[in-house]
VEXDREN-2710 file (C-alpha; in Angstrom, 1 decimal):
% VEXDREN-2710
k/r/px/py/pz
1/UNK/6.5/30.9/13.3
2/UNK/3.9/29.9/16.2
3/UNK/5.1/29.3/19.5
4/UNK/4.3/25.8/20.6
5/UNK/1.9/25.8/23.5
6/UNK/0.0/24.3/26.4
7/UNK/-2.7/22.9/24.8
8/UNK/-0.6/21.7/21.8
9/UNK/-2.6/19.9/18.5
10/UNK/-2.2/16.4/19.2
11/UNK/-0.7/14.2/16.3
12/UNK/-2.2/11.2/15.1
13/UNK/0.6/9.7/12.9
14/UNK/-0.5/7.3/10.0
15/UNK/2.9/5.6/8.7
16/UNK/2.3/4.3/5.1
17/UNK/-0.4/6.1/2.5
18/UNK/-1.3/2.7/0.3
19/UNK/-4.6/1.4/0.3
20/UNK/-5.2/0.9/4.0
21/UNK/-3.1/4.2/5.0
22/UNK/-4.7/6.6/2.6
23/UNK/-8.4/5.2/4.1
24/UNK/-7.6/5.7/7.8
25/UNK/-5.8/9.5/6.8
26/UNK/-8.9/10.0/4.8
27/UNK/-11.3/9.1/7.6
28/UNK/-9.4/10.5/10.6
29/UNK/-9.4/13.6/8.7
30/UNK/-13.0/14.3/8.6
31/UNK/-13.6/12.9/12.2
32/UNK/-10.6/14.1/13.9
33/UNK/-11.4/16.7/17.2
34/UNK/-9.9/20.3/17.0
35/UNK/-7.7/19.1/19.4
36/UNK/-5.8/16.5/17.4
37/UNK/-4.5/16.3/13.2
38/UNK/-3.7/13.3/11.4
39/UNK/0.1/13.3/10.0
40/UNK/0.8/11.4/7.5
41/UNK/4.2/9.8/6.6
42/UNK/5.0/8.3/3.3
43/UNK/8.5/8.2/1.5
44/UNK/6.7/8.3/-1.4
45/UNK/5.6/11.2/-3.3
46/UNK/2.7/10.1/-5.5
47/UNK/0.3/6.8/-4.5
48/UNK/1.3/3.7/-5.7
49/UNK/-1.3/2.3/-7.7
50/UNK/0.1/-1.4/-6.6
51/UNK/-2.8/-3.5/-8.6
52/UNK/-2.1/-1.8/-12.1
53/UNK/1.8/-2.4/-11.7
54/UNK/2.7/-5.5/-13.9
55/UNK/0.0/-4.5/-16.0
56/UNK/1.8/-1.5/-17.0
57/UNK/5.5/-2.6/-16.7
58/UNK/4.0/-4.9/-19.4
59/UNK/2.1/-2.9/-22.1
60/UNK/3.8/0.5/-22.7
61/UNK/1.9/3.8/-22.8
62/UNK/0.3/3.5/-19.2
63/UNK/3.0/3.9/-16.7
64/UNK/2.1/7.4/-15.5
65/UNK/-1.5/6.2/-14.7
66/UNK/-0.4/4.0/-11.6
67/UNK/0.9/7.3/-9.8
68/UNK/-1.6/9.4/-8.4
69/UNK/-0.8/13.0/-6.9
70/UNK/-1.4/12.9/-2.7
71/UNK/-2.0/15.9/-2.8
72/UNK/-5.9/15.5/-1.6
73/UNK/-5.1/12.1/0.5
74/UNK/-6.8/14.6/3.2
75/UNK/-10.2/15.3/1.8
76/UNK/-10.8/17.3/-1.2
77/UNK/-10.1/21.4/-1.3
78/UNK/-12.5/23.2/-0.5
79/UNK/-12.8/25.2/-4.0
80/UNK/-13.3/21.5/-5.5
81/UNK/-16.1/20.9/-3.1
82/UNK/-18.1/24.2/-3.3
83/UNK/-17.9/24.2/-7.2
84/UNK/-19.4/20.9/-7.2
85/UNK/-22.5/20.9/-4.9
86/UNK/-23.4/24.9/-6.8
87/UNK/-26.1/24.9/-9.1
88/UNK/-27.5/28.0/-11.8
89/UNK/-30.0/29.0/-9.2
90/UNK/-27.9/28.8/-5.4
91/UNK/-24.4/30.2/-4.9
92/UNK/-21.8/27.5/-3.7
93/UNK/-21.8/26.8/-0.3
94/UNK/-19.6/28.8/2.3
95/UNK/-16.1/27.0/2.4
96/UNK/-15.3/24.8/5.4
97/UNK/-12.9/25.7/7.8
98/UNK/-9.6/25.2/7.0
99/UNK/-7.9/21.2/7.2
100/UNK/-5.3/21.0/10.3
101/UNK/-4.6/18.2/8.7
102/UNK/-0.2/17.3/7.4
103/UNK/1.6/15.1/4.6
104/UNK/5.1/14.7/5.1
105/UNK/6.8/13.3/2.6
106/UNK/9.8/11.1/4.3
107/UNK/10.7/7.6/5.4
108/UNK/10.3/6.6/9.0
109/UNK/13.8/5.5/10.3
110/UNK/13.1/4.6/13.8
111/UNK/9.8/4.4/16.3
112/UNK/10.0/4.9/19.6
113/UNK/7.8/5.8/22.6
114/UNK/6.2/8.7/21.8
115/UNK/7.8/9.8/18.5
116/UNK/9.2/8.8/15.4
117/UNK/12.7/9.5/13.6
118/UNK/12.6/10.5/10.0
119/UNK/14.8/10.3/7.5
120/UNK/15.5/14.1/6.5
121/UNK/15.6/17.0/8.1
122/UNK/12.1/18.7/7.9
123/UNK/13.3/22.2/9.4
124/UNK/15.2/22.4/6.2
125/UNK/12.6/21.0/4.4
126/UNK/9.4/22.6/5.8
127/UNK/8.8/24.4/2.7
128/UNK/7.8/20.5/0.7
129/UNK/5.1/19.8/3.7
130/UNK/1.7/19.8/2.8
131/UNK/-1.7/20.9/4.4
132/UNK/-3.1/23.7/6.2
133/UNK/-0.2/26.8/6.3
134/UNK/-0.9/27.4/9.9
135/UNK/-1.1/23.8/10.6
136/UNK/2.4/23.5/9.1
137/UNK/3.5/26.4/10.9
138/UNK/2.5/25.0/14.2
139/UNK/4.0/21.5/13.0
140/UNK/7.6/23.1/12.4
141/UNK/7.4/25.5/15.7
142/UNK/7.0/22.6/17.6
143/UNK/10.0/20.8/15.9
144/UNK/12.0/23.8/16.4
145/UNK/11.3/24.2/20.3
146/UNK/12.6/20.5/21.0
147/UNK/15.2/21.8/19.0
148/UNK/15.9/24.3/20.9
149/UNK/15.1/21.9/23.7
150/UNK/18.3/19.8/23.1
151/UNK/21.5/19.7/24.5
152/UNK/24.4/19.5/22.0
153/UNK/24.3/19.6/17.9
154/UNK/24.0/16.1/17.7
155/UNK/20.9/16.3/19.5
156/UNK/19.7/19.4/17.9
157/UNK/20.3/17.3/14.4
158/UNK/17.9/14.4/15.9
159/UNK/14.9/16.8/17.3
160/UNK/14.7/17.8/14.0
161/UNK/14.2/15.1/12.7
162/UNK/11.4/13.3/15.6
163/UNK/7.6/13.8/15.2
164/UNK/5.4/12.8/18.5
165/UNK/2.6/10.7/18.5
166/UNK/-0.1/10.2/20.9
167/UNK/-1.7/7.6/18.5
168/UNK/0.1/5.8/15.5
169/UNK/-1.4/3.3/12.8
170/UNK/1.5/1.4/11.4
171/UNK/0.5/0.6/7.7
172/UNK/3.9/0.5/6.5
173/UNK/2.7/-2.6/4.0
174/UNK/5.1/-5.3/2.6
175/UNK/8.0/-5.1/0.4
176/UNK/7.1/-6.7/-3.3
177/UNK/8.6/-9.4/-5.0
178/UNK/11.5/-7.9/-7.7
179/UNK/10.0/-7.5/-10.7
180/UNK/8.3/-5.0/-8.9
181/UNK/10.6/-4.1/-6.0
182/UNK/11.8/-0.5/-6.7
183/UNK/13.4/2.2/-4.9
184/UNK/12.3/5.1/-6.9
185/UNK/10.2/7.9/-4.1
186/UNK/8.7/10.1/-7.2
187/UNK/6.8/9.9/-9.8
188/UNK/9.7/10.5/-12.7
189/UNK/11.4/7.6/-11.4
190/UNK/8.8/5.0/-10.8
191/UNK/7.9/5.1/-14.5
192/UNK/11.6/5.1/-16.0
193/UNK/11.4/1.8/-13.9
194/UNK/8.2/0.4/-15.1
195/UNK/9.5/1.6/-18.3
196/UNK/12.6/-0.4/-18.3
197/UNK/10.9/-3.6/-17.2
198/UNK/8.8/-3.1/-20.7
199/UNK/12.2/-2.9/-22.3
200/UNK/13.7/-5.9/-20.6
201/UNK/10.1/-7.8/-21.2
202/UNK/10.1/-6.7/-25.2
203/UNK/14.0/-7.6/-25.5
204/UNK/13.4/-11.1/-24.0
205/UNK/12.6/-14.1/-26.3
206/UNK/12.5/-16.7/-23.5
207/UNK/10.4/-15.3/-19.9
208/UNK/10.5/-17.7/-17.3
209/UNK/8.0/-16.9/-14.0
210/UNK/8.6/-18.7/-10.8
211/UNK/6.0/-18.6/-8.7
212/UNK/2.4/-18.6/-9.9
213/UNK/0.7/-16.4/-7.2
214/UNK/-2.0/-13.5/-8.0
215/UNK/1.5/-11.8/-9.8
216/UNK/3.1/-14.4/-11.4
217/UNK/-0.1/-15.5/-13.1
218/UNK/-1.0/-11.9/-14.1
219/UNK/2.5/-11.5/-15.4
220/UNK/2.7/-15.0/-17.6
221/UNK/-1.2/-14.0/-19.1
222/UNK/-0.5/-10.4/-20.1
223/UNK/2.9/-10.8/-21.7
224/UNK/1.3/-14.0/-23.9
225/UNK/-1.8/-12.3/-24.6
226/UNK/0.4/-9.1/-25.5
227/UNK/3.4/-10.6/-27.6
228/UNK/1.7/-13.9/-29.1
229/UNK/-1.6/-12.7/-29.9
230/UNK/-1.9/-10.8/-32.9
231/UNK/-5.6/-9.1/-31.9
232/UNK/-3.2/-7.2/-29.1
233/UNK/-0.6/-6.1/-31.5
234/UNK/-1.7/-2.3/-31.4
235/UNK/-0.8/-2.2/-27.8
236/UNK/2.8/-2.9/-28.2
237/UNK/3.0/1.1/-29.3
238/UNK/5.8/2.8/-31.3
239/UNK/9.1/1.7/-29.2
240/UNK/8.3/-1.8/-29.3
241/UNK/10.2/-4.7/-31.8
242/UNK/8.5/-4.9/-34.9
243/UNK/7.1/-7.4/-36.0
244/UNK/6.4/-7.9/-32.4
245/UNK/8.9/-10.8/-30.7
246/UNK/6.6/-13.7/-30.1
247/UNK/7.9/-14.7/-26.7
248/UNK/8.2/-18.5/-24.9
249/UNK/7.0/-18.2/-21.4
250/UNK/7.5/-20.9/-18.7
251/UNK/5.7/-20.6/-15.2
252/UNK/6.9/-22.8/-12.4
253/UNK/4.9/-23.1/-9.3
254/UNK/5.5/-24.5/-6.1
255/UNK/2.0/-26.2/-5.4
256/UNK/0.2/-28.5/-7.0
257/UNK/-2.8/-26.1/-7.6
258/UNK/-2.9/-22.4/-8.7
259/UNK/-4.9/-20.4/-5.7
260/UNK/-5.8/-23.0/-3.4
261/UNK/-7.1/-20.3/-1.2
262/UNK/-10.2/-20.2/-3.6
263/UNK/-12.2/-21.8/-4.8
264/UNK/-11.3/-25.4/-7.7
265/UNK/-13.2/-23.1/-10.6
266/UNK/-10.6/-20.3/-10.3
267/UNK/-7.7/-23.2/-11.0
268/UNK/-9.5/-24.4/-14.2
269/UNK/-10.0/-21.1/-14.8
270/UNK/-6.7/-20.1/-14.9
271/UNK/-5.9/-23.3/-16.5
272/UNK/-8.0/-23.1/-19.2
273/UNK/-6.4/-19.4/-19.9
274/UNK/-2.3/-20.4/-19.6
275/UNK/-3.4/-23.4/-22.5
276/UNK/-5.2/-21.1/-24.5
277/UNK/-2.3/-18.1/-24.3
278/UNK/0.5/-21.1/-25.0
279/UNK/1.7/-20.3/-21.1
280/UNK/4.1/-23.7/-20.3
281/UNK/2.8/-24.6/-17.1
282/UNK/5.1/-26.9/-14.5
283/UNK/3.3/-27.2/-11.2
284/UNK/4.6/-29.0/-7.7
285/UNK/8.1/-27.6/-8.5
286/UNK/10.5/-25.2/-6.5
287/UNK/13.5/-24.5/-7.9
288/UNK/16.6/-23.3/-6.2
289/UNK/17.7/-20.3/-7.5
290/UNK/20.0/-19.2/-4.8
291/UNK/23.0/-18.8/-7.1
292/UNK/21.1/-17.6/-10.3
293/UNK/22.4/-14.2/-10.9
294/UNK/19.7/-11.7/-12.4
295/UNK/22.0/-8.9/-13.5
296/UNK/22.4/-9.7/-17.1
297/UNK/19.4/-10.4/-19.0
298/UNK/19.7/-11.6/-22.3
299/UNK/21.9/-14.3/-21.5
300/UNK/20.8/-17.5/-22.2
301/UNK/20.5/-19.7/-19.7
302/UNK/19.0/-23.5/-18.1
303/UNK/16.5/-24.2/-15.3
304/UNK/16.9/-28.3/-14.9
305/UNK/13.4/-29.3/-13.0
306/UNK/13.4/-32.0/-11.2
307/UNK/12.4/-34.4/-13.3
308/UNK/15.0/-33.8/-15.4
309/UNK/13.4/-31.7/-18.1
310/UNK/15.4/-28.6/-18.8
311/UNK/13.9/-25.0/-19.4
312/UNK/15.9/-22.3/-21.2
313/UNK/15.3/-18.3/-20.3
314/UNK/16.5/-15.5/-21.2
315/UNK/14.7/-13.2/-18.6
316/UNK/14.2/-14.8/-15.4
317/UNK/10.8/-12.9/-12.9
318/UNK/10.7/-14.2/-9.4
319/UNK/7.1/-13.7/-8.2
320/UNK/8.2/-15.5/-5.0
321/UNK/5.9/-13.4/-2.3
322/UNK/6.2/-10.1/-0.6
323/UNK/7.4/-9.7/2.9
324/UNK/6.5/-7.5/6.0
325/UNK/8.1/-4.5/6.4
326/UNK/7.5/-4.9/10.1
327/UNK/12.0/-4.6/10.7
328/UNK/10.3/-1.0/12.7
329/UNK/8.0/-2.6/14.8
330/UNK/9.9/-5.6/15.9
331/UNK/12.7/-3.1/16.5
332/UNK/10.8/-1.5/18.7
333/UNK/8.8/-4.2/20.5
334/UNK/10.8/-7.7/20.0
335/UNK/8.3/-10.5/20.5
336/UNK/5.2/-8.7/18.9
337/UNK/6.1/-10.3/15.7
338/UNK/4.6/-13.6/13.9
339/UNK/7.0/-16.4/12.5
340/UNK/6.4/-14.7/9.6
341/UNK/7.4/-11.2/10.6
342/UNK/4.1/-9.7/10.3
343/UNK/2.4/-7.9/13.5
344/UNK/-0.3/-9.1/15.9
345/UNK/-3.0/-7.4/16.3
346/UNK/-5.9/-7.8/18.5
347/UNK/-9.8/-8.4/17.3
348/UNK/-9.7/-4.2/18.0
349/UNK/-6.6/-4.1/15.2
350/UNK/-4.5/-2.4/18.4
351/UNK/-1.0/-3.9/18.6
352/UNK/-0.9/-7.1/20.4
353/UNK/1.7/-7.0/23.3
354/UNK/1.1/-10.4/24.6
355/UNK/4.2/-12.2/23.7
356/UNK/6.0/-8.8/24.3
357/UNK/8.5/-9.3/27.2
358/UNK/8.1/-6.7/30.2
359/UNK/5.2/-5.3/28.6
360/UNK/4.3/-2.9/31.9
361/UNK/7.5/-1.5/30.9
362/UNK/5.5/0.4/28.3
363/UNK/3.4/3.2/28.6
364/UNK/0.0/3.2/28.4
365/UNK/0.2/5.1/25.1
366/UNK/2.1/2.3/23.9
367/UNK/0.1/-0.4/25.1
368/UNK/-3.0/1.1/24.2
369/UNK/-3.3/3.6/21.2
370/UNK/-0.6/1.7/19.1
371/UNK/-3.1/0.3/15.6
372/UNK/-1.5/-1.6/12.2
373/UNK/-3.5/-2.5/9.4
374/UNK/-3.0/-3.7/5.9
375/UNK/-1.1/-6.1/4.4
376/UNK/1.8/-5.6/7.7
377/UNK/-0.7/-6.6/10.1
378/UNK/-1.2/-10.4/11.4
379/UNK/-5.3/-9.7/11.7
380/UNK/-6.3/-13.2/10.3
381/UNK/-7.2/-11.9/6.2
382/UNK/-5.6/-12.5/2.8
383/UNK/-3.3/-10.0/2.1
384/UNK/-5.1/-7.5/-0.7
385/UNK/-6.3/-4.0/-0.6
386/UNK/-9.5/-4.3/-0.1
387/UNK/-8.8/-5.7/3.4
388/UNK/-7.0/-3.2/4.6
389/UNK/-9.2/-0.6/3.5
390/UNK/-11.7/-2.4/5.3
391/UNK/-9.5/-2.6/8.5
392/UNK/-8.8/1.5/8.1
393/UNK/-12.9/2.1/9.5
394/UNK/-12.5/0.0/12.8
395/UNK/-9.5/1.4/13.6
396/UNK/-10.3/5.2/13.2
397/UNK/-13.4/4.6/15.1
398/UNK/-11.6/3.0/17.9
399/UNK/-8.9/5.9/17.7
400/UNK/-11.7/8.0/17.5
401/UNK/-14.0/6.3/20.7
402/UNK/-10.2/6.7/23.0
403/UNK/-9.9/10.2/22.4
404/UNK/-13.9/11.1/23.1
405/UNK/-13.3/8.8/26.2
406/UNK/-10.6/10.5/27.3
407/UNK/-12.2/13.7/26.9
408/UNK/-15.0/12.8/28.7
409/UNK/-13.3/11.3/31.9
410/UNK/-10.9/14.5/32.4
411/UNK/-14.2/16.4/32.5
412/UNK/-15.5/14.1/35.3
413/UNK/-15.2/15.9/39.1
414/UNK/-12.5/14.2/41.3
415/UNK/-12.8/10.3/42.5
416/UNK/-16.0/9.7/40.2
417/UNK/-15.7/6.5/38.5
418/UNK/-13.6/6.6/35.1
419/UNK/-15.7/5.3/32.0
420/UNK/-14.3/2.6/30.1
421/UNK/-14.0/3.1/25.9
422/UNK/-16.4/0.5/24.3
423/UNK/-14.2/-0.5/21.4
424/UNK/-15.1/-2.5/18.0
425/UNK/-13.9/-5.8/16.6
426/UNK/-13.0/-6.0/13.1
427/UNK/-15.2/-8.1/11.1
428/UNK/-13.4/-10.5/9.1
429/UNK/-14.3/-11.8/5.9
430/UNK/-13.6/-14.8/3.2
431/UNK/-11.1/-14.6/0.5
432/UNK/-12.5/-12.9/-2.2
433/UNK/-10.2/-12.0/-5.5
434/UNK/-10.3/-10.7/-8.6
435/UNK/-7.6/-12.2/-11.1
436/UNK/-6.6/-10.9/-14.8
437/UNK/-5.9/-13.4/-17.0
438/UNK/-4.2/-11.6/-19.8
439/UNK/-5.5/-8.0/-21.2
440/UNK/-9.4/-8.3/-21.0
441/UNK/-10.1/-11.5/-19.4
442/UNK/-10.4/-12.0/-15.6
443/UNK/-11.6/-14.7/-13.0
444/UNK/-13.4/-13.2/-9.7
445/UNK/-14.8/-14.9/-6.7
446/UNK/-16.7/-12.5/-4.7
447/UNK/-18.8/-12.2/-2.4
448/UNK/-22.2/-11.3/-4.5
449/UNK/-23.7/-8.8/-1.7
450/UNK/-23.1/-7.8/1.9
451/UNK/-24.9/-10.0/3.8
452/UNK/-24.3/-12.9/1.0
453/UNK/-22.4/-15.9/2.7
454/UNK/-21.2/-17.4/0.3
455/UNK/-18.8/-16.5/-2.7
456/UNK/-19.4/-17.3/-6.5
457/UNK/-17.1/-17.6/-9.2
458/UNK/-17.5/-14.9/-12.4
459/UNK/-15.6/-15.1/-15.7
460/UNK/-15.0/-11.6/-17.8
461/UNK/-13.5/-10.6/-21.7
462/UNK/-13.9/-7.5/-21.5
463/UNK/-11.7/-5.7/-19.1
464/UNK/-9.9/-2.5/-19.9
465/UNK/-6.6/-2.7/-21.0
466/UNK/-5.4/-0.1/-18.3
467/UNK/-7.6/-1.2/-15.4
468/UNK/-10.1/1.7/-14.9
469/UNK/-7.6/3.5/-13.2
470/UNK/-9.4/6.6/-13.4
471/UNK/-12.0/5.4/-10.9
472/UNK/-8.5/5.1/-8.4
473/UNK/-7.3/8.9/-9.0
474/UNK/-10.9/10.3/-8.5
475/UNK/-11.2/8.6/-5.2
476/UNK/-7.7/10.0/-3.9
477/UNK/-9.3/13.1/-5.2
478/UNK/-7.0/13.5/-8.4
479/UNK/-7.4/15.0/-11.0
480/UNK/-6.7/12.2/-13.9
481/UNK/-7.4/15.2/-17.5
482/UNK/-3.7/15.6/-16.4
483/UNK/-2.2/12.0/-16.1
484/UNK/1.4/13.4/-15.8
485/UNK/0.9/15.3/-12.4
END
């Protein structure tokens, strides 16, 4: 074991791994001084795939695909690299130095000034850490000196269980809706889930969706296209009803439009698909399902609409919206909260204080090297993974413009003037969307080049049933010729 010292590694923590937390990991760990390391923290042990989801709880044989192994999240090994760049005629390049670089696989159960409490133990545990051995090593000397540190077994239990920070991105995401909400932390249990949503799905002759969002719509789409069109059949697989259960599907929206974000096209678009697939569409209606139970599907039962019409289910998916999982942050500074739970952030994507009572009270650290991102984050975007993998580059290279400020003002001699870090704004952009419309179709408004300002509106047939999810894997640097891993 290494002895912590002096001139300790300084952690960079990134709560979260999704799509905004596996970019900023990725990034700080080719950027990322000697003198610092990225941690990263997920209770996860595989990457959520989060876009493929209902596609896969839908149509069985795909479930594994939506899990993808972290176990490159910090850059690709260097065996992988060298044995891709050789050639017949030059020997693979020399190796570069070894990563410094940590996952740790737990969930974050308190933050606090300066560190974070973890769920589990990771001196028991230091064996399932991954990254560089002597990196590890260093990691778990320097929990086991504030062990040592601590006064009393109680306190000896929680230094085991603190990591410090110096800086911290908080991309901790949202919690889903509950056809998606799951507790499973590996792999084998994420699919049996996904796995028993296709049962329940398949079982069902009667779905009704409430809510027609990006989910409910791609939920209503697949399981017509799937069950009721008879082109589709060969994707039901072995396990599924046969003949196949034709299946009556109801989606009930609040608003009077689907999208209204976007632009009218993507409506008629969506529209035009539900009349096609035989969705039943009610729009401008929000039922109160307060006391409708969920726990025994299969029973027949009667949404009465306002208008008096009555809708029977037998399987009842509430695609009513995702929400923050900020309970951390506004645990730890009340007031820097939205009304909607999310987290402000300033144009720099730092945590925004302002409405933080006795902010002084907080240390510069706090005040000042404190980032979210993604879907948590208040930073004036639609929610969607491509934003905050956009927001991951601005605030890695303001992380990255403190520390070389830092370093260069401790170099300065004695009552010279301190330099000032010249940080970047995030550059926001429009909503952009792509939206699948049952198993090949899709409706996209994007943004047609970089410097384009103004969206247009595509229409597709021919998507792949299981969502090119090999394109995700390779960019986690996976490996997807092994899609159980």
């Amino acid at each position: 074991m290494v002895a912590p010292s002096a001139t300790a590694t300084r952690n960079v923590l990134v709560l979260g791994c999704s799509y905004a937390g596996a970019r900023a990991a990725k990034l700080l760990s080719e950027t990322l001084p000697s003198s610092h390391r990225v941690v990263v923290i997920d209770r996860q042990s595989h990457f959520n795939h989060l876009y493929l989801q209902p596609r896969v709880s839908v149509v069985p044989g795909h479930a594994p695909k939506v899990f993808v192994p972290y176990q490159n999240v910090l850059g690709t090994p260097a065996s992988s690299t060298a044995a891709a760049t050789a050639t017949a005629a030059a020997p693979p390049p020399l190796a570069p130095p070894k990563a410094r670089h940590v996952f740790v696989s737990a969930a974050v159960t308190e933050l606090h000034d300066g560190y974070v409490e973890l769920d589990r133990d990771l001196l028991e545990h230091e064996r399932d850490l991954e990254g560089d051995e002597e990196e590890v090593d260093r990691l778990t000397a320097e929990l086991e000196h504030s062990q040592l540190e601590a006064d009393g077994t109680r306190a000896k239990k929680e230094a085991a269980r603190r990591l410090k920070w110096d800086y911290l991105i908080y991309a901790l995401g949202c919690t889903l809706p509950p056809p998606l909400a799951s507790v499973a932390r590996t792999k084998k249990d994420g699919v049996s889930f996904l796995e028993a949503q296709q049962a329940a799905i398949d079982k069902a002759s009667s779905i009704l969706i409430v809510g027609g969002g990006a989910l409910g719509i791609q939920y209503a789409t697949d399981i017509a296209d799937l069950y009721n069109n008879p082109a589709n059949a060969a994707h039901l697989g072995e396990k599924a009803a046969s003949p196949p259960r034709k299946k009556r599907i109801t989606l009930v929206h609040s608003r009077d439009r689907f999208m209204p974000l976007y632009k009218q096209e993507v409506h008629d678009e969506v529209m035009r698909r539900m009349k096609e697939l035989g969705v039943d569409v009610v729009l401008g209606e929000r039922p109160d399902l307060g006391d409708v139970k969920d726990d025994k599907p299969g029973e027949k039962r009667i949404l009465r609409l306002s208008d008096g019409r009555e809708v029977e289910y037998d399987l009842l998916m509430r695609c009513t919206g995702q929400k923050p999982n900020s309970q951390l942050m506004r645990d730890f500074l009340p007031g820097v909260l939205d009304k909607h739970g999310y987290i402000n952030v300033r144009d720099t994507l730092q945590v925004d204080l302002s409405r933080v009572p006795d902010q002084d009270r907080y240390s510069e650290r706090v005040r000042r090297n404190l980032f979210a991102i993604g879907d948590v984050a208040n930073a004036g975007v639609i929610k969607a993974g491509h934003t905050g993998w956009n927001q991951a580059g601005p605030a890695v290279q303001n992380i990255m413009c403190l520390i070389e400020t830092d370093a260069a003002n401790a170099a300065l001699p004695p009552g010279a003037p301190l330099e000032s870090p010249k940080l970047v704004e995030y550059e926001r952009s429009p909503p952009q969307i792509k939206l699948t419309l049952g198993l090949g179709h899709s409706v996209s408004e994007l943004l047609p080049s970089m410097d384009a300002k103004e969206t247009v509106i595509k229409t597709a047939s021919d998507g792949p049933v299981d969502g090119h999810w090999k394109v995700m894997w390779e960019g986690m640097g996976a490996d997807p010729s092994d899609v159980n891993a």
